[in-house]
C-alpha positions in Angstrom: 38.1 93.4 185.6 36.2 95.5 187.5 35.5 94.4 191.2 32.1 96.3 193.0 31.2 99.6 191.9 34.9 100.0 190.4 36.4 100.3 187.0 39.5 99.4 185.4 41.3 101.1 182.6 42.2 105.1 181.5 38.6 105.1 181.3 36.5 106.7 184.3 32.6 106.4 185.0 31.2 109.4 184.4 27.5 110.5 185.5 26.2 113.7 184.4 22.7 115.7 184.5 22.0 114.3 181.3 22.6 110.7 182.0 25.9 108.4 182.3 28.7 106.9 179.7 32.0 104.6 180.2 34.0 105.1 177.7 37.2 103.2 176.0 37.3 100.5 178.1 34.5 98.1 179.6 33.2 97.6 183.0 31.4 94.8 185.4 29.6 94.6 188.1 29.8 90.8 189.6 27.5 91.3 192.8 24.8 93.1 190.5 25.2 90.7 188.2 25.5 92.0 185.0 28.6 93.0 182.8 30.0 94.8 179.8 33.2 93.4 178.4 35.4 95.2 176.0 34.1 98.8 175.4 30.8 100.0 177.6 27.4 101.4 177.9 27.2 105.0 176.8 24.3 107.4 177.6 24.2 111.2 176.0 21.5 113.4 176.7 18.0 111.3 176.5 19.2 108.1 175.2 21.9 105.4 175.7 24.0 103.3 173.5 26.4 100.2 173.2 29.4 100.7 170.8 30.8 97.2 170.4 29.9 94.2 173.0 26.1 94.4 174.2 26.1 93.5 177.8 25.1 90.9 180.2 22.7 90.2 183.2 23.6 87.2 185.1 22.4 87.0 188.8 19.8 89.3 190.8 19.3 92.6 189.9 21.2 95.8 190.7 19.8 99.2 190.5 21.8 102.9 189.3 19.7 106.2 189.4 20.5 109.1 188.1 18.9 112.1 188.8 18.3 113.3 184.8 17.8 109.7 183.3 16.9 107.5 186.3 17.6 104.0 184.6 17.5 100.4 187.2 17.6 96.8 187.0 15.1 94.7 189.4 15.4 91.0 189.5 15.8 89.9 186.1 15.3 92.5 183.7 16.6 95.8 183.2 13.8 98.9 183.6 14.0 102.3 183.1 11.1 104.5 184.6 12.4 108.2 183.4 13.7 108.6 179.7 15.1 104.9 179.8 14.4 101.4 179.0 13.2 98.1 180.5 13.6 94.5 180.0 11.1 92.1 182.1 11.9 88.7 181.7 12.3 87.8 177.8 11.6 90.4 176.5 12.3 94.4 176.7 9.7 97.0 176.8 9.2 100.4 177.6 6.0 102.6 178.3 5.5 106.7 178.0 6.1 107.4 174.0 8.5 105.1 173.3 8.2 101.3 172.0 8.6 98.0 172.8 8.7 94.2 172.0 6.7 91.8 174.2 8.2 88.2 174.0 11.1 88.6 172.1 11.7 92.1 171.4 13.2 95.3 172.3 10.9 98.2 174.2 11.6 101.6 174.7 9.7 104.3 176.7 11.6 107.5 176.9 13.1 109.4 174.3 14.9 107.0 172.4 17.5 103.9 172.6 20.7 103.4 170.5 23.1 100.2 169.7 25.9 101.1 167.4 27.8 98.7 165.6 25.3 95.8 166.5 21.8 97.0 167.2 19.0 99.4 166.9 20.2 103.4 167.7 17.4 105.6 168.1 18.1 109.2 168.4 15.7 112.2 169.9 12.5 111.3 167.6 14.2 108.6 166.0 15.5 105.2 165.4 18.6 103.5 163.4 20.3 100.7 162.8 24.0 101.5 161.3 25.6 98.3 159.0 23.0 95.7 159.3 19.7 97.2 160.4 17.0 100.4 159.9 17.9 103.6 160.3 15.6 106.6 160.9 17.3 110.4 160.6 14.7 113.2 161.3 11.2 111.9 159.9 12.2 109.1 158.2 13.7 105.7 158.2 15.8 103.7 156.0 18.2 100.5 155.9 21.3 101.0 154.3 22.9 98.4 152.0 20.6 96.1 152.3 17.1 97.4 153.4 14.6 100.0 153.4 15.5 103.6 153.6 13.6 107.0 154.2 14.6 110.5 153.3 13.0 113.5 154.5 9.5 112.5 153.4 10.1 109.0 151.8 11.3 106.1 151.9 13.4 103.8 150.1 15.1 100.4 149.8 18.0 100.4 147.6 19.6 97.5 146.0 16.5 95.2 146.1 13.5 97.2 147.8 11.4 100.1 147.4 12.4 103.8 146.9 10.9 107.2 147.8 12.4 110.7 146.8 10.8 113.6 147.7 6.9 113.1 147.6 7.1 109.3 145.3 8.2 105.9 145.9 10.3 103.8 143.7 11.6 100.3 143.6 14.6 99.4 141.8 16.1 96.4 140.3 13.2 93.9 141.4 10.1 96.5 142.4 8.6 99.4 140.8 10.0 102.0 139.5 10.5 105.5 137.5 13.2 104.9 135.4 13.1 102.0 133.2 10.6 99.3 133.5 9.2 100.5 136.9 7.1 102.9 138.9 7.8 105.9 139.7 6.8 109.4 141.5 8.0 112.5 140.8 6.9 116.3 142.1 3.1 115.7 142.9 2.2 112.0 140.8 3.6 108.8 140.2 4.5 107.2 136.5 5.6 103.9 134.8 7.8 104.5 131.8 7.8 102.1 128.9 5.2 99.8 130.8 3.1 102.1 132.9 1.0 104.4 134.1 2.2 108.1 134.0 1.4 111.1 135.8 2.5 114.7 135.4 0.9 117.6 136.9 -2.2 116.7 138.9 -3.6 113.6 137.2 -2.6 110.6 134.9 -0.3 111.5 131.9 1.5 110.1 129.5 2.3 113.0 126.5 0.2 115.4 125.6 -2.9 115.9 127.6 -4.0 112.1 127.9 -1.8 109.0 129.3 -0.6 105.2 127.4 1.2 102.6 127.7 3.4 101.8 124.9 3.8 98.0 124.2 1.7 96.4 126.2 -2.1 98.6 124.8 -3.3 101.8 126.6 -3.1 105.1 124.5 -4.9 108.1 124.9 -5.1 111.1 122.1 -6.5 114.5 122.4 -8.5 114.7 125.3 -9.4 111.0 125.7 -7.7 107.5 126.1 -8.8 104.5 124.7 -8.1 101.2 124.1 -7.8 99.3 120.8 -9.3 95.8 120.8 -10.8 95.3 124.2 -12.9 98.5 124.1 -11.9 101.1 126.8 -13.7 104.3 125.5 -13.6 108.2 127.1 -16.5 110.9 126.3 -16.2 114.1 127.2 -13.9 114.7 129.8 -13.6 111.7 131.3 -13.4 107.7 130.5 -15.4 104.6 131.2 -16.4 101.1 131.0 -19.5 100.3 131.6 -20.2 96.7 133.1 -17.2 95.1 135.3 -14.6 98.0 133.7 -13.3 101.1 134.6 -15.0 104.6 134.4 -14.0 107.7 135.3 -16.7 110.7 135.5 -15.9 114.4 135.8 -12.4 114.6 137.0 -11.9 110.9 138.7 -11.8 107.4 137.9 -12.9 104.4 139.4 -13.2 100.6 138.5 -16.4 99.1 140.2 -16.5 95.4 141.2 -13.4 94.8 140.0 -10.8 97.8 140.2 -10.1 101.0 141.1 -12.6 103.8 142.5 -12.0 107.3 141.8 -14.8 109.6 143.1 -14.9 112.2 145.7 -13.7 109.4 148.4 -11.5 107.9 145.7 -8.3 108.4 144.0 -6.5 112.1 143.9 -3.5 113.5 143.0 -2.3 115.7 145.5 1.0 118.0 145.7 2.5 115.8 147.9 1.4 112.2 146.6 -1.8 110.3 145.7 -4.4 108.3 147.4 -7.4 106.2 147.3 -10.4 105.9 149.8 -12.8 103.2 151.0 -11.1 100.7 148.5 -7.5 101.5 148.0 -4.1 103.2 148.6 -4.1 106.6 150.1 -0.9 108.8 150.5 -1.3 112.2 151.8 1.9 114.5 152.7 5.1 111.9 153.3 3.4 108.6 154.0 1.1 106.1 153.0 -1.2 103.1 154.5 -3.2 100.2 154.3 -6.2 99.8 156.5 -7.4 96.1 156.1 -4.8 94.0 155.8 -1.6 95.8 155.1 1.0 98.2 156.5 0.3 100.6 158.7 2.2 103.8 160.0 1.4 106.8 162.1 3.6 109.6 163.2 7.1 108.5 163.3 7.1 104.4 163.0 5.4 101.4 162.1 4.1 97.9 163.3 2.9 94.6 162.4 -0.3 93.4 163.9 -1.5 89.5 163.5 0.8 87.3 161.8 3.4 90.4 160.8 7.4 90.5 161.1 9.4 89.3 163.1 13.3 90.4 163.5 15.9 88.5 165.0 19.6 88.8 165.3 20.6 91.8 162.6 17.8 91.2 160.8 14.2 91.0 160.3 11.4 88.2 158.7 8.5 87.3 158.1 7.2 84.1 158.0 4.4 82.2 157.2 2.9 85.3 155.8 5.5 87.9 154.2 9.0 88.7 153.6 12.5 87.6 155.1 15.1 88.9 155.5 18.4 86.8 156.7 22.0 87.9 157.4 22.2 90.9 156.2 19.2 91.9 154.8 16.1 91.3 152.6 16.0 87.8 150.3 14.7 87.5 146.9 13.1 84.6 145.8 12.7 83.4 141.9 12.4 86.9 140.0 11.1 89.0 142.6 9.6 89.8 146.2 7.4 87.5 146.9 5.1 87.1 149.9 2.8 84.0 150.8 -0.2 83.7 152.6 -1.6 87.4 153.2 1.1 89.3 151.7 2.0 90.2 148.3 5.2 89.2 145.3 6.6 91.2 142.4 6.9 88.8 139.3 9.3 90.1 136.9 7.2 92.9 136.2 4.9 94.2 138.9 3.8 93.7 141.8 0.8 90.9 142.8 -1.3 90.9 145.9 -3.3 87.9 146.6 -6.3 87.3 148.2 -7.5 90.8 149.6 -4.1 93.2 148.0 -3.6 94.4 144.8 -1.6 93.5 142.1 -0.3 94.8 138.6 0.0 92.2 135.8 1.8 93.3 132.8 0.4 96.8 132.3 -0.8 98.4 135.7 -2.2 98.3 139.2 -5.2 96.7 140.4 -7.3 96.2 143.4 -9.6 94.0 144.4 -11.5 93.6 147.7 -10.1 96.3 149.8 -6.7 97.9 149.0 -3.5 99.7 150.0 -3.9 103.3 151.5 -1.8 105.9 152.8 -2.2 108.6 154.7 0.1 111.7 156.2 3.2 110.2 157.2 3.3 106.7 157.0 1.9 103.4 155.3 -0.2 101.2 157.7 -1.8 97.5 157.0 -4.4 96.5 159.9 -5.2 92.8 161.1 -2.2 92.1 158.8 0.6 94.2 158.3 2.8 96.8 160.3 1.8 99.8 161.9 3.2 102.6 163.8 1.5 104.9 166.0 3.1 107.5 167.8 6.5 107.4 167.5 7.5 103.9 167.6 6.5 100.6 165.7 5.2 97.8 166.3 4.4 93.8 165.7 2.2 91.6 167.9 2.4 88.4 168.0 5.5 87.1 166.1 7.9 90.2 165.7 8.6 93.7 166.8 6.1 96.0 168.7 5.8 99.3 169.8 2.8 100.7 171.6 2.7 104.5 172.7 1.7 103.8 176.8 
């Protein structure tokens, strides 16, 4: 045990421009009142990290400053005022460009914050959580084994979630996706084999120069697509419905009342992804969002406004409104992701968003109200969803939040 300022075991505590680190062992501090058993607090560079145990504060408050990081403790809650952290009463939180977690969360102002093992590691311009938690590398995030994950310029849950590679997005086994039964993005568009929508090149494909969907009705032949039965028609260069069905003019296509808009504020097909104005998704370069009532993300992260997520332990959830996610990651209920309230469910074949989302039954998407959008590097749902701006995350109210000070 460590008595005072002094430590025990080969270990040494070291303090250096950058910041300080005790290594091996663990150390405690009994009149500061706050301790670190088994292994220790570890600080490179801009951030800090735990390895095994997280640590303790018990009594008053103690206070260490180094002249690089500059990290303190007042009263009852740990503070950082340079490139550190702080932690005021129940809750920690940072200011500057970092994030934080009023209530029950984490908060971050400086550079970044790590936890191996057992927390959140965030790394230069970036966050991660190794074996049970996200994970951000460069400008991305992702959740290994059992959450979201984001390479490069996408994102991607494996196992059970969604997937991005490259410029698309993808969900396996219960979601959307390419291959198979799903959604899926390749290059500059986004296609559904077998029970989709397809796009190649700079618009929506299937073979040829037009688009279908085999089974389940739409084909298109020559220059034009119809469909057989319920009446879909295309003149010209373009395809329509007129009444409460889709239409398309010149090089776009939009669904009035009751769908999709395609004009010069609506869908397009850009290198990089796709997006939709005023009424629906929007993706431009690595990210997408939804204004209204969905995700949101800006810069580097993402939050939750309203009712959003929550995360607690290892894990994150949502309730009342969304998604949970307990032990180690994200729960499936019935067939598919499902999300009450606000949010949106994937019944065995598509996705479904209730209320003011969008939803694909059998054979495609579809928006009503307002929709989905994206936009440069990140997804973002106002009044209701998450939403990053800056370079950290955040969720009022019941989960995690980061706000850019």
């Amino acid at each position: 045990m460590i008595h005072a300022n002094r430590m025990t075991g080969p270990s040494q505590r070291q303090v250096r421009a950058t910041g300080w680190q005790v290594r091996v062992t663990g150390w405690q501090l009994r009149w500061t009142g706050w301790q670190v058993r088994t292994t220790a607090w570890q600080v490179r560079g801009t951030g800090w990290q735990v390895r095994a145990i997280a640590g303790q504060v018990r009594v008053t408050a103690w206070q260490v400053r180094v002249r690089a990081t500059a990290w303190q403790v007042r009263t009852t809650a740990w503070q950082v005022r340079t490139t550190g952290w702080q932690v005021k009463a129940t809750a920690w939180q940072v200011g500057a460009t970092a994030w934080q977690v009023i209530g029950t969360g984490w908060q971050v102002r400086g550079t970044g914050w790590q936890v191996r093992a057992r927390g959140w590691q965030v790394r230069g311009t970036a966050w991660q959580v190794r074996a049970r938690g996200w994970q951000v590398r460069g400008t991305g995030w992702q959740v290994r084994v059992t959450g979201w994950q984001v390479r490069a310029t996408g994102w991607q849950v494996r196992a059970r979630g969604w997937q991005v590679r490259g410029t698309g997005w993808q969900v396996r086994v219960t979601g959307w996706q390419v291959r198979g039964t799903g959604w899926q993005v390749r290059g500059t568009g986004w296609q559904v084999r077998a029970r989709g929508w397809q796009v190649r090149g700079t618009g929506w494909q299937v073979r040829g120069t037009g688009w279908q969907v085999r089974v389940t009705g739409w084909q298109v032949r020559g220059t034009g697509w119809q469909v057989r039965g319920t009446g879909w028609q295309v003149r010209g260069t373009g395809w329509q419905v007129r009444g409460t069905a889709w239409q398309v003019r010149g090089t776009g296509w939009q669904v009035r009342a009751r769908g999709w808009q395609v004009r010069v504020r609506g869908w397009q097909v850009r290198v990089t992804g796709w997006q939709v104005r005023v009424t629906g998704w929007q993706v431009r370069g690595t990210g997408w969002q939804v204004r209204a009532r969905g995700w949101q993300v800006r810069g580097t992260g993402w939050q939750v406004r309203g009712t959003g997520w929550q995360v607690r332990g290892t894990g994150w959830q949502v309730r009342g409104t969304g998604w949970q996610v307990r032990g180690t990651g994200w729960q499936d209920r019935g067939t598919g992701w499902q999300v009450r309230g606000t949010g949106w469910q994937v019944r065995a074949r598509g996705w479904q968003v209730r209320g003011t989302g969008w939803q694909v039954r059998g054979t495609g998407w579809q928006v009503r109200g307002t929709a989905w959008q994206v936009r440069v590097r990140g997804w973002q749902v106002r009044a209701r969803g998450w939403q990053v701006r800056g370079t950290g995350w955040q969720v009022r109210v019941r989960g995690w939040q980061v706000r850019a000070l």
